[in-house]
C-alpha positions in Angstrom: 24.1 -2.3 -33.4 26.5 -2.2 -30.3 24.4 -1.1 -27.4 26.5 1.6 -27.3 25.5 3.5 -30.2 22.0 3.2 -29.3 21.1 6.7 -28.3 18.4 8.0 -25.9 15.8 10.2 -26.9 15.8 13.8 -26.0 13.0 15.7 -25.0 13.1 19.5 -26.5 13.7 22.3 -24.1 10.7 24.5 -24.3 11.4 26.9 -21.2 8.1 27.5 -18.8 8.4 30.2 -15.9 7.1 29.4 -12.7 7.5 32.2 -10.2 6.0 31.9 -6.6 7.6 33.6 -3.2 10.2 35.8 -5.4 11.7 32.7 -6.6 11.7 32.1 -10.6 12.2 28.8 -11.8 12.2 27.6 -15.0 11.1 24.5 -16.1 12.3 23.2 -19.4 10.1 20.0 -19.7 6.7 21.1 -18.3 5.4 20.7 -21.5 5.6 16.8 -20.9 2.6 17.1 -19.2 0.2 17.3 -21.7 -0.8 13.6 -21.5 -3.4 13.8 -25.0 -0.7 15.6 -27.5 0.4 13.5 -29.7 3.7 14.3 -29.3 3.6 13.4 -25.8 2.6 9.8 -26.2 5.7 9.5 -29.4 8.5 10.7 -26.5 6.9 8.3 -24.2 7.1 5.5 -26.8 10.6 6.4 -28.0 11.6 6.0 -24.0 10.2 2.4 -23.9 11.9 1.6 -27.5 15.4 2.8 -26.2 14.8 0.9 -22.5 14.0 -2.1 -24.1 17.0 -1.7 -27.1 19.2 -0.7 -24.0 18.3 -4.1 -21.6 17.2 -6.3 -24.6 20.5 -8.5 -23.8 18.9 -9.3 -20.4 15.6 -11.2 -22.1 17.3 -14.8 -21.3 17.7 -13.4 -17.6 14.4 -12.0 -17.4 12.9 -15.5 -19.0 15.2 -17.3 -16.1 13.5 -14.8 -13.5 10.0 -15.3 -14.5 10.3 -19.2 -14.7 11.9 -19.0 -11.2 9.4 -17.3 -9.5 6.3 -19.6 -11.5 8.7 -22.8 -10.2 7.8 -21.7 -6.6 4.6 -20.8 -6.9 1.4 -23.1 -6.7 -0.3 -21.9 -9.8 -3.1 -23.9 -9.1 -4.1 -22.8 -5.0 -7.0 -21.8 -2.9 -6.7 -19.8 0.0 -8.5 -20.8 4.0 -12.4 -20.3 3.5 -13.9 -17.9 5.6 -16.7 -18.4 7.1 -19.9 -15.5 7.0 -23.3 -16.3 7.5 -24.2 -19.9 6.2 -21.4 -19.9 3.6 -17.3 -20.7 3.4 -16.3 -17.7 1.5 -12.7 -18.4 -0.5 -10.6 -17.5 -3.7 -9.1 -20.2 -5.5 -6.3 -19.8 -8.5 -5.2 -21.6 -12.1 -1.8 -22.1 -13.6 -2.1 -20.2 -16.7 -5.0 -17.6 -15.0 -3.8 -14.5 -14.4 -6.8 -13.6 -12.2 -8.4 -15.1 -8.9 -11.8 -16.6 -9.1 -14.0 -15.9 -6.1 -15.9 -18.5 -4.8 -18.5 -20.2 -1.8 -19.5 -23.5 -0.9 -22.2 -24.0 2.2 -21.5 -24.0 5.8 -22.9 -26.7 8.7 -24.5 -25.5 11.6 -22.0 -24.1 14.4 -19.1 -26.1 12.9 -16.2 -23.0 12.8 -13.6 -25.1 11.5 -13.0 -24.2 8.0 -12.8 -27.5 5.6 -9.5 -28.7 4.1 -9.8 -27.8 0.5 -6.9 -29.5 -1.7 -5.5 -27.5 -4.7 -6.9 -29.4 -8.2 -9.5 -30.8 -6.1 -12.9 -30.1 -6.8 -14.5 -28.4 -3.9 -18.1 -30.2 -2.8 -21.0 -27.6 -3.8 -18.8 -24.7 -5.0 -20.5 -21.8 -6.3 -18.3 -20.1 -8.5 -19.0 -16.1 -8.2 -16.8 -14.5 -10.2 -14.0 -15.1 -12.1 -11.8 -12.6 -12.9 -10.7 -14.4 -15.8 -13.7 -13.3 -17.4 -14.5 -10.3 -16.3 -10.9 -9.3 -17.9 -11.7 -10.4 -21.1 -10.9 -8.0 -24.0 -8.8 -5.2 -21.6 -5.5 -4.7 -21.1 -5.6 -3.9 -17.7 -8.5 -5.3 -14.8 -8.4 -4.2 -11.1 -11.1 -6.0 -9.0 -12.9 -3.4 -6.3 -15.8 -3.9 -4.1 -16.6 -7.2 -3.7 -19.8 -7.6 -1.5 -22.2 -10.4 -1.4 -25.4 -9.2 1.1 -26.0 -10.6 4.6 -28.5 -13.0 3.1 -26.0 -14.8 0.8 -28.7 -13.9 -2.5 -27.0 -10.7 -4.1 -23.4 -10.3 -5.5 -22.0 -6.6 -5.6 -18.5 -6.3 -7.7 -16.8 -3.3 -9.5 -13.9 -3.0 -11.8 -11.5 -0.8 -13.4 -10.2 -1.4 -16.8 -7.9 1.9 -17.1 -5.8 2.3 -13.8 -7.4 4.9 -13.2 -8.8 4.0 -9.6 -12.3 4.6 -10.4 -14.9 1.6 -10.6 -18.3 0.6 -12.3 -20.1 -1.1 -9.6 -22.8 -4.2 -10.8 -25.2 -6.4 -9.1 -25.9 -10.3 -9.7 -28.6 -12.1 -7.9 -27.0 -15.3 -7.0 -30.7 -17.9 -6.8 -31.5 -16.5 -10.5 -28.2 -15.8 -11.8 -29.9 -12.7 -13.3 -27.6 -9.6 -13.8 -29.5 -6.2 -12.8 -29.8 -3.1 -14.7 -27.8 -1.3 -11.7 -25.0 -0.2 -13.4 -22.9 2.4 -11.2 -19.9 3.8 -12.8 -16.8 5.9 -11.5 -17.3 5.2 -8.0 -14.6 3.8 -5.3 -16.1 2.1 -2.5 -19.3 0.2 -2.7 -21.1 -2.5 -0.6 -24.6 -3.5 0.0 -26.9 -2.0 3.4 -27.5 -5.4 5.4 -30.8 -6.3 3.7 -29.0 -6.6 0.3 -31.8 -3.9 -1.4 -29.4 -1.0 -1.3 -26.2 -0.1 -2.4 -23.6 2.9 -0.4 -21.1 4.0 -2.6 -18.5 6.5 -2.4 -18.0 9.2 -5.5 -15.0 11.6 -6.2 -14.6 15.0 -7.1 -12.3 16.5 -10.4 -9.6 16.2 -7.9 -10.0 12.6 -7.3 -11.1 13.4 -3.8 -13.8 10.8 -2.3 -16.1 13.6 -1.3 -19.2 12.1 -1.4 -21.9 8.8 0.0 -24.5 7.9 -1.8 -27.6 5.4 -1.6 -28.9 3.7 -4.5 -31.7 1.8 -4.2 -31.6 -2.0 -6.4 -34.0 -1.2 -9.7 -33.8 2.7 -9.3 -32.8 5.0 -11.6 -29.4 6.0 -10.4 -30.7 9.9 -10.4 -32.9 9.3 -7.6 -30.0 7.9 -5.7 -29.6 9.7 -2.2 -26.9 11.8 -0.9 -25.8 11.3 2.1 -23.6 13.3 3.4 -20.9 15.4 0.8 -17.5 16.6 2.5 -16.9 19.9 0.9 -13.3 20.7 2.5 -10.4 19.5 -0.2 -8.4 18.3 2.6 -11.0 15.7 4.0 -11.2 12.0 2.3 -14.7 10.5 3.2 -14.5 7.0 3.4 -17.7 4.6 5.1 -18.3 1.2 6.8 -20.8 -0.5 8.3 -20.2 -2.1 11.9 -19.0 -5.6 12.3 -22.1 -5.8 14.6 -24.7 -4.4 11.8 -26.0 -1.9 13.8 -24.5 1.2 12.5 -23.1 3.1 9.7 -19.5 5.0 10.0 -18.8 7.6 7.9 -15.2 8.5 8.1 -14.0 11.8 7.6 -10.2 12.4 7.3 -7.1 14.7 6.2 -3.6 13.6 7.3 -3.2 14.8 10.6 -7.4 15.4 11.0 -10.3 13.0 11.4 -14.2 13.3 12.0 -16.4 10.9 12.3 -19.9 10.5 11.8 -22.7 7.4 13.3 -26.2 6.6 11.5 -28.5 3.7 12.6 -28.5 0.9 9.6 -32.3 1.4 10.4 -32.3 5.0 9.1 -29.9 5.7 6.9 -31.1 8.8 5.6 -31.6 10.4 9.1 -28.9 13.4 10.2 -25.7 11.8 10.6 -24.7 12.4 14.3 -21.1 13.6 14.6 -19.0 11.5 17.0 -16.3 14.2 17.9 -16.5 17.3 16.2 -13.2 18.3 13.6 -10.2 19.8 15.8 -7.0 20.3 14.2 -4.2 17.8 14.6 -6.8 15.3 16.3 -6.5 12.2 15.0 -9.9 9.7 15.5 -11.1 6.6 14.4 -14.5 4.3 16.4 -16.2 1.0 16.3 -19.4 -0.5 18.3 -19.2 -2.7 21.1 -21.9 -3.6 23.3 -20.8 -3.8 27.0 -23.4 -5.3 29.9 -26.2 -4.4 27.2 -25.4 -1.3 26.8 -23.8 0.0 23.2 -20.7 1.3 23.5 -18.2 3.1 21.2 -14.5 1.9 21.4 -12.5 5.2 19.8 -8.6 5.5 19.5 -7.7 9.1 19.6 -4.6 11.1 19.6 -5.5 14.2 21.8 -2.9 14.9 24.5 -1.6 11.4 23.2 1.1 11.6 20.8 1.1 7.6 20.6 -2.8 7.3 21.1 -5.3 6.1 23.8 -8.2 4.0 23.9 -11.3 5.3 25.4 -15.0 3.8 25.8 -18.2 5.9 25.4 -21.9 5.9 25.5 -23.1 5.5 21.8 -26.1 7.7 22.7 -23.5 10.2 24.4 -20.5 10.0 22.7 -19.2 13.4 23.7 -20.3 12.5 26.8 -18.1 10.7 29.6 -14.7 9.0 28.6 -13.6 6.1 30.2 -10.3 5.1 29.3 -9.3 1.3 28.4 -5.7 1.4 27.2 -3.8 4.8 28.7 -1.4 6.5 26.4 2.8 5.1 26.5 5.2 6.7 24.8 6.5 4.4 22.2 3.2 1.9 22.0 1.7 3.3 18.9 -1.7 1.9 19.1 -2.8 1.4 15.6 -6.0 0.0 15.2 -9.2 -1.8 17.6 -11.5 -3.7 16.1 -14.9 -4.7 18.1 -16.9 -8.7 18.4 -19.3 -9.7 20.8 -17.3 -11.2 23.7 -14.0 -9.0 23.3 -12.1 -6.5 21.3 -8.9 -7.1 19.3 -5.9 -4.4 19.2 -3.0 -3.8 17.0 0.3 -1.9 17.9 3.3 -1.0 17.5 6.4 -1.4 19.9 10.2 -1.2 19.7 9.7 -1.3 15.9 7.8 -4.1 15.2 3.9 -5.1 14.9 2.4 -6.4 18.4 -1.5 -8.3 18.4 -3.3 -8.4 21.2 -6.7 -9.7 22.6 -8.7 -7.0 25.0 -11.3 -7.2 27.7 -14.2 -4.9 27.2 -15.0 -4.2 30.5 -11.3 -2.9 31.8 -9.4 -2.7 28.7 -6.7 -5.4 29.8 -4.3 -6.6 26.8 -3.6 -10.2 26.6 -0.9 -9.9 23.8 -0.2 -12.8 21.0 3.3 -13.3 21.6 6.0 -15.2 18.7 9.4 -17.3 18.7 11.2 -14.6 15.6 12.9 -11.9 16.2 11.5 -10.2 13.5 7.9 -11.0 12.1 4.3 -9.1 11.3 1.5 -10.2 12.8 -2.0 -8.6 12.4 -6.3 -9.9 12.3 -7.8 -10.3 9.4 -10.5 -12.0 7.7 -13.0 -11.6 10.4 -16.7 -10.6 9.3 -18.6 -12.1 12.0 -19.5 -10.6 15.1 -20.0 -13.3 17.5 -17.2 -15.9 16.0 -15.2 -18.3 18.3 -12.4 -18.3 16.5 -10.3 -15.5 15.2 -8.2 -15.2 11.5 -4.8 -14.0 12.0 -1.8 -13.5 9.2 1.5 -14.1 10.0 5.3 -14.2 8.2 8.1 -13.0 8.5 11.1 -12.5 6.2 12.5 -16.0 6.0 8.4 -17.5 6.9 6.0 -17.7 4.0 2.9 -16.4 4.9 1.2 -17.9 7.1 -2.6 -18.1 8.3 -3.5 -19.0 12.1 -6.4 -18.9 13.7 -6.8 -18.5 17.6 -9.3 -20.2 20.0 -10.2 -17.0 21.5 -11.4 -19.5 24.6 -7.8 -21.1 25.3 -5.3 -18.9 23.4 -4.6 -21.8 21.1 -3.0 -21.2 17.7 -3.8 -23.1 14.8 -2.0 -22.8 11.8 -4.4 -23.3 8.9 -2.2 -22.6 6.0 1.1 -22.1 5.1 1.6 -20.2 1.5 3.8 -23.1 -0.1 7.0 -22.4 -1.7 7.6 -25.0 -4.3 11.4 -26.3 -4.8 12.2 -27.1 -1.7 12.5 -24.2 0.3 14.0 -24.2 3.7 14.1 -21.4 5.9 17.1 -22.2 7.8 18.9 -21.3 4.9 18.4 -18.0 5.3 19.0 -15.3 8.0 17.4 -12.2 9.3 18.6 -9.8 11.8 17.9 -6.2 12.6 21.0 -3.3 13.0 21.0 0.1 13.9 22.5 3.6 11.9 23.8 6.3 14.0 21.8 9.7 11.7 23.3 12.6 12.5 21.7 13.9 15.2 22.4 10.7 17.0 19.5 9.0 16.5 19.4 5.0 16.0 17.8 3.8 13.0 17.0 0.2 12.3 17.8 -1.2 9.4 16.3 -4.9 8.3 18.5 -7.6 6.5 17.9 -11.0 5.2 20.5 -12.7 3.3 21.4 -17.0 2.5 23.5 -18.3 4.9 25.5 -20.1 2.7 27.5 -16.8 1.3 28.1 -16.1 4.8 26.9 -13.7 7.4 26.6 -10.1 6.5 30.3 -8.8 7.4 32.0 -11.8 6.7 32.7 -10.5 2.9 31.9 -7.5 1.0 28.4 -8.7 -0.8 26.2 -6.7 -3.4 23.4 -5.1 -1.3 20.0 -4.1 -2.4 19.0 -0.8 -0.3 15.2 -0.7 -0.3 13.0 2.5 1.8 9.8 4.4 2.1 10.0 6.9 4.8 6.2 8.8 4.5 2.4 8.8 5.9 3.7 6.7 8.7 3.7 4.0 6.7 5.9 0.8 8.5 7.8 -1.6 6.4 7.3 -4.6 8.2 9.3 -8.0 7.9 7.4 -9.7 4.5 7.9 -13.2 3.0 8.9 -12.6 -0.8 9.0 -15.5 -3.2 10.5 -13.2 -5.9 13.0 -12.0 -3.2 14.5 -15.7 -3.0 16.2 -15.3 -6.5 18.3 -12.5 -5.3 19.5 -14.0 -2.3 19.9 -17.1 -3.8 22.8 -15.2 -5.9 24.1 -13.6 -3.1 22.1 -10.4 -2.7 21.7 -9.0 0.5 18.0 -7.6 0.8 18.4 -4.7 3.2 15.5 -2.4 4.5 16.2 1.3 6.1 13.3 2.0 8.7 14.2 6.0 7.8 12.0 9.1 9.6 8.3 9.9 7.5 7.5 6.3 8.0 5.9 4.9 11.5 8.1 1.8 13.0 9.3 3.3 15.9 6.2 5.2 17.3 4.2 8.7 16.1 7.3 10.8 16.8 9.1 8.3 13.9 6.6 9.9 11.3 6.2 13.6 12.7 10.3 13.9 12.6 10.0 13.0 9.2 7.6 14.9 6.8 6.8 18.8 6.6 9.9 20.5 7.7 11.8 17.6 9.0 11.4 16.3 5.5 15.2 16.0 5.0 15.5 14.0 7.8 14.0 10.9 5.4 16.7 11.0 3.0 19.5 11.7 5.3 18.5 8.9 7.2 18.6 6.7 4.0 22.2 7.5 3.2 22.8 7.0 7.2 22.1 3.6 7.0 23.6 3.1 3.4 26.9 4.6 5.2 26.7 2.1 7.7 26.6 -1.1 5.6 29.6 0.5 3.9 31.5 1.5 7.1 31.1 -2.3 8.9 32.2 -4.1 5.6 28.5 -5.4 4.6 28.9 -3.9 0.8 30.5 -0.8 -1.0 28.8 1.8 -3.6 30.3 -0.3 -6.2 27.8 -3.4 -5.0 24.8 -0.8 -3.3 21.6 -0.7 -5.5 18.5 1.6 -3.9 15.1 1.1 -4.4 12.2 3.1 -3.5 8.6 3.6 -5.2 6.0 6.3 -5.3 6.6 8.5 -2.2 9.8 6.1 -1.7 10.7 7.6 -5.1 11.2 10.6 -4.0 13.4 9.8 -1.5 15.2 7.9 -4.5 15.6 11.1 -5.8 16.4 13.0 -3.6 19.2 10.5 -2.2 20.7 10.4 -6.4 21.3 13.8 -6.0 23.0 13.8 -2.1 25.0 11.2 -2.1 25.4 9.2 -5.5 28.7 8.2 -4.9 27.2 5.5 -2.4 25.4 3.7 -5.1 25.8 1.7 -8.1 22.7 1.6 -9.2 18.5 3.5 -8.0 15.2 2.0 -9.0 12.6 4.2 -8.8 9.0 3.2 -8.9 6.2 5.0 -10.1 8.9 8.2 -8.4 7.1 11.7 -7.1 10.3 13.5 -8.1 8.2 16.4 -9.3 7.1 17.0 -5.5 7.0 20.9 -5.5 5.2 21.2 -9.0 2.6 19.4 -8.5 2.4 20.5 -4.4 2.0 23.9 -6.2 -1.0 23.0 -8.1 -4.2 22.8 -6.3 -6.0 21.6 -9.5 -4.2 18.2 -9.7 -5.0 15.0 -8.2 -5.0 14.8 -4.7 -2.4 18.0 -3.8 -4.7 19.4 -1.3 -5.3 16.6 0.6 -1.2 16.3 0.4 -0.4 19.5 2.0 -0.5 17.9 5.1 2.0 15.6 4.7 4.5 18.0 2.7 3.4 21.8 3.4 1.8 23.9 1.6 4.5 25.6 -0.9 1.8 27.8 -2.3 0.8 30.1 0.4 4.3 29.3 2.7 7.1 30.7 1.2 9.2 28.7 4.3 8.0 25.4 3.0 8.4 26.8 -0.6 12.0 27.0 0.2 12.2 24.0 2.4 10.6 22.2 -0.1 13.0 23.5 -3.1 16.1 22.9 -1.4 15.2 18.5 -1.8 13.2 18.1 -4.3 15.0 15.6 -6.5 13.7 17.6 -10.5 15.0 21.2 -9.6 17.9 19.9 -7.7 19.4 17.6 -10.2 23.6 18.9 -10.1 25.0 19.2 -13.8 28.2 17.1 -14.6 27.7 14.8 -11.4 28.4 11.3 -12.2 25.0 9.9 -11.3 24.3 5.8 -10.6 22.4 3.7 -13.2 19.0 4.6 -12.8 15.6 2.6 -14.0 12.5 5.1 -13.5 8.9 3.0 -14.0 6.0 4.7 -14.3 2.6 4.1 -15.7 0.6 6.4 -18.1 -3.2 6.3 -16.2 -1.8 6.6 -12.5 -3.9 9.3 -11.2 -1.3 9.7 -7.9 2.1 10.0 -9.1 1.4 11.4 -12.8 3.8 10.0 -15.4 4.6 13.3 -16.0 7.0 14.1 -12.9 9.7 10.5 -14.1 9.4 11.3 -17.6 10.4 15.0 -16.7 12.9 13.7 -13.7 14.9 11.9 -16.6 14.7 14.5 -19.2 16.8 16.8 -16.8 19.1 14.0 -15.7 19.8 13.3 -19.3 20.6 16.9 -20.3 22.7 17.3 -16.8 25.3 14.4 -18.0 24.5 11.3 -16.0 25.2 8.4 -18.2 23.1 5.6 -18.1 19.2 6.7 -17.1 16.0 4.6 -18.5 12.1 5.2 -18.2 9.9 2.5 -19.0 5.8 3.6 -19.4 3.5 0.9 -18.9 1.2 2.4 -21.2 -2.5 0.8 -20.1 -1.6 1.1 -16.4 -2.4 2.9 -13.1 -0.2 3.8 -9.8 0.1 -0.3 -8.9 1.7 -1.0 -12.5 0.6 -4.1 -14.5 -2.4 -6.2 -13.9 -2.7 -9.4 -13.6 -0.1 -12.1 -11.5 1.6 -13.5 -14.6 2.5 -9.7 -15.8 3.2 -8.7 -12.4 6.1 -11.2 -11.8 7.2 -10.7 -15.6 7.4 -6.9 -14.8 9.5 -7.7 -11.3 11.8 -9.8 -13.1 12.6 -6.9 -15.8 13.4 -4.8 -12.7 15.2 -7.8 -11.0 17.5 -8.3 -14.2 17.9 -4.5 -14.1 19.7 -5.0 -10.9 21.9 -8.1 -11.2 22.9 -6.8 -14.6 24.3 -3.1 -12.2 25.4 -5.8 -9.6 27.5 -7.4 -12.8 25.8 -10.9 -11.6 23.2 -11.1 -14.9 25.3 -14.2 -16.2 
């Protein structure tokens, strides 16, 4: 059979009315949403039997794919041990495993420099902890969560998820015995251990799949005499908690979108009254951590009032409405992001003119001493830090053409050591490869950068007309920072531009970036997208011929909404786990996690503005009959609890019966919002999308 006269499936129209503001819209494929009916799950099926009849010609290609991608990996790898406590705490991998395997082996005294361990090399006095390997055993899908072992190095906390659907069962190990407790804790999210290892704080969700309430279990307690601590009952608040990298106290985090509260309880009494940090005020945005300063404890809190870009301020633990003392003034276009307290000295992360800035600050006066880099373009950030009074300090670093890379700095002299590089088997040479950064002219004249990487050895972009992939986000501020990707190389090894559009909703270029681009400047994300698509057209980059988009989740919609505004400038969208469905499910309190989105989108229900504003882009209602769409590839997974399969399978129902040509859903069918589990599936599900595009780009022989 010619792939021709393979025909699609076609959902029956079964018209539902939706009225709301005066406006009646109906919906033809609502019924798709009925996950349990078995007629449901037979569409679904017939969707993945006609994607895989309609791509089954690119199996060799996918085959090639995969077996590039395992060529330049180290199957068998460990990463740097961390040090905490009296232990080297690292995760080691094998070729054939699709999971990590967690592991310790003891530390020596005060030495801080963490030992050379050699991949296939047994490591002196490893312990293993737990191996993934096993605890996936007999399930389709395994997602690892908490992962705790108490400040005493004899207890092991771990949850997992075997559905997708974002919710753990938490379980306790003691690590001298080898005993596994009775404690069994299911459908939680967080969980980790109070500092004396005989409690557990854990974070539970409501129907909505809210995190709405901490809890404290006690080890070898019923789980009914567990202790609430504090329950958030407004739908638009996430509660999220942490314990101090000093030990002393316990944050509980309180947050919408644009909204944050905080909340401080000594470890010593954790079911005392929380005391509230800065009381809830709309649009103030919050976040603290403990630093002790001349003996005195101190609270370092980044805030957003009168500061669109955010200011650092230092107060009294014991007063901490009290006086302000400010460390690092507000500057327009220096979005602080993040502090993070030690003993000695603070770190900071920011943002300026786009990209990711580090920086070390004094205590006392709040003076930045910024970690400065040879490239261009790069991402830089701390991580991997647990102790409070360590010498040296974990950093991550890479870059588009630079594998990831982990330093650490001698916090004394400003010294960088590298301490790992991720290897890239096959030779790999970045010098090979370019990356520069250009800027669109939107509409309204504002510059927007756009990222590109490319191999040198098909020229430089505008020396020839070159098949582009076109990849954007654009929401909850969220930056897209230059990122090392080994799968990457096997498009630009065949000539593939890689392309990113920085586009309005996400954060690079300071607060303003994301508050111009979400709500009612919504539209200002997609236009911004075809902007810079325009502009690699217009300076003889690519043309919609060779221009493939990609976007996933909240990118997704602006895949959609892009398909239907401008699909003459591409050849080809992938859309990943796509919320093309935006104003349904914005419309229905009940779901998953729409409250908590009105923030980010407006609330369509009770605004008839944003019902119309909302309407007039959202890609399902505004699909245009007889338009001659791009090839589109929707993925989706079955058990993802934030974009529901629903809103693709519904998204391509509608294209379908509208004309356009060539659309495909694939379900993964035991998977949540982050697809396939498991490293080996992960890369085999990348190459399907990979061969998806070089077979649009007409480069899949």
């Amino acid at each position: 059979m010619s792939e021709s006269s393979i025909r699609p499936p076609v959902a029956a129209r079964r018209p539902t009315t939706r009225t709301h503001h005066g406006d009646v819209f109906e919906d033809d494929y609502e019924w798709l949403r009925e996950k349990a009916a078995g007629e449901v799950t037979t569409h679904l099926e017939a969707e993945n039997a006609y994607t895989d009849a309609r791509t089954a010609h690119l199996a060799p290609l996918r085959e090639t794919l995969f077996d590039e991608v395992r060529s330049r990996v180290q199957e068998t790898d460990l990463s740097v041990p961390t040090r905490r406590g009296d232990w080297w705490f690292y995760g080691r991998t094998e070729e054939g495993a699709q999971y990590g395997i967690q592991c310790r082996t003891a530390a020596s005294g005060d030495d801080w420099t963490p030992p050379l361990l050699e991949p296939g090399v047994p490591v002196p006095g490893e312990e293993v902890l737990l191996d993934g390997n096993v605890e996936a055993e007999g399930h389709e899908f395994f997602s690892l969560g908490a992962f705790d072992v108490s400040d005493d190095g004899t207890r092991l906390l771990w949850s997992v998820d075997v559905e997708g659907s974002e919710l753990y069962t938490v379980r306790v190990r003691d690590l001298v015995s080898g005993e596994l407790f009775d404690d069994v804790i299911a459908d939680t999210g967080q969980a980790f251990f109070t500092p004396d290892g005989t409690g557990i704080l854990y974070t539970t969700r409501d129907d909505a799949w809210r995190p709405d309430t901490l809890w404290l279990h006690r080890i070898g307690t019923a789980r009914d005499a567990d202790v609430q601590l504090f329950h958030e009952p407004d739908e638009r608040f996430w509660l999220g908690a942490g314990i101090t990298r000093s030990r002393r106290y316990l944050l509980i985090d309180l947050g919408s979108k644009v909204t944050s509260e905080e909340l401080l309880l000594d470890i010593a009494d954790l079911t005392a009254e929380p005391r509230v940090i800065w009381p809830r005020r709309d649009g103030v945005e919050y976040s603290a951590d403990h630093a002790v300063v001349d003996g005195e404890d101190r609270l370092l809190i980044l805030h957003n009032e009168a500061a669109l870009d955010f200011e650092l301020v230092s107060v009294s633990a014991s007063d901490p409405q009290g006086e302000r003392q400010v460390l690092v003034s507000h500057s327009p276009g220096r979005r602080l992001l993040d502090v993070d307290c030690f003993r000695d000295f603070a770190t900071v992360e920011y943002r300026s003119e786009g990209l990711a800035r580090t920086a070390l600050m004094d205590l006392r006066t709040g003076a930045l001493d910024e970690i400065t880099f040879d490239e261009p373009l790069f991402e830089a950030y701390f991580g991997g830090n647990p102790e409070w009074h360590a010498p040296f300090l974990r950093m991550g670093y890479t870059s588009f053409v630079t594998p990831s890379t982990v330093l650490e700095l001698d916090v004394a002299t400003g010294e960088k050591h590298v301490r790992k590089q991720q290897p890239v088997l096959g030779g790999y040479d970045s010098a090979e490869y370019g990356q520069q950064r250009v800027w669109a002219t939107a509409t309204d004249g504002v510059q927007i950068p756009v990222s590109l990487v490319w191999k040198r050895s098909f020229g430089e972009p505008g020396d020839g007309l070159r098949p582009v992939h076109l990849y954007g986000y654009g929401s909850y501020e969220h930056s897209i920072d230059p990122g090392f990707s080994t799968m990457r190389l096997s498009m630009l090894d065949r000539g593939v531009v890689f392309a990113v559009a920085h586009v309005r909703g996400g954060g690079e270029m300071g607060r303003h970036w994301y508050e111009d681009g979400k709500e009612l400047h919504k539209r200002n994300t997609f236009t911004d997208f075809i902007t810079c698509a325009q502009h690699l057209i217009d300076n003889g980059i690519t043309t919609p011929a060779r221009m493939i988009a990609e976007g996933g989740s909240a990118g997704g919609l602006l895949m959609g909404a892009v398909a239907n505004m401008a699909p003459e400038l591409f050849a080809g969208i992938l859309a990943g786990v796509p919320f093309v469905d935006a104003l349904t499910s914005m419309l229905d309190p009940s779901l998953p996690l729409t409250v908590v989105e009105w923030d980010e989108w407006g609330d369509p229900l009770h605004d008839a503005e944003v019902y119309r504003y909302m309407k007039s882009y959202t890609p399902y209602e505004n699909v245009r009959d007889g338009v001659a769409y791009p090839r589109i590839l929707a993925m989706t997974s079955l058990n993802d609890t934030r974009v529901l399969y629903v809103e693709p399978a519904k998204w391509v129902a509608r294209l379908r019966e509208a004309g356009a040509a060539d659309v495909l859903l694939k379900c993964e069918m035991s998977a949540g919002h982050g697809g396939v589990s498991g490293r080996y599936n992960a890369w085999k599900e990348r190459a399907f999308e990979l061969a998806w595009m070089l077979d649009v780009f007409d480069l899949a022989d």
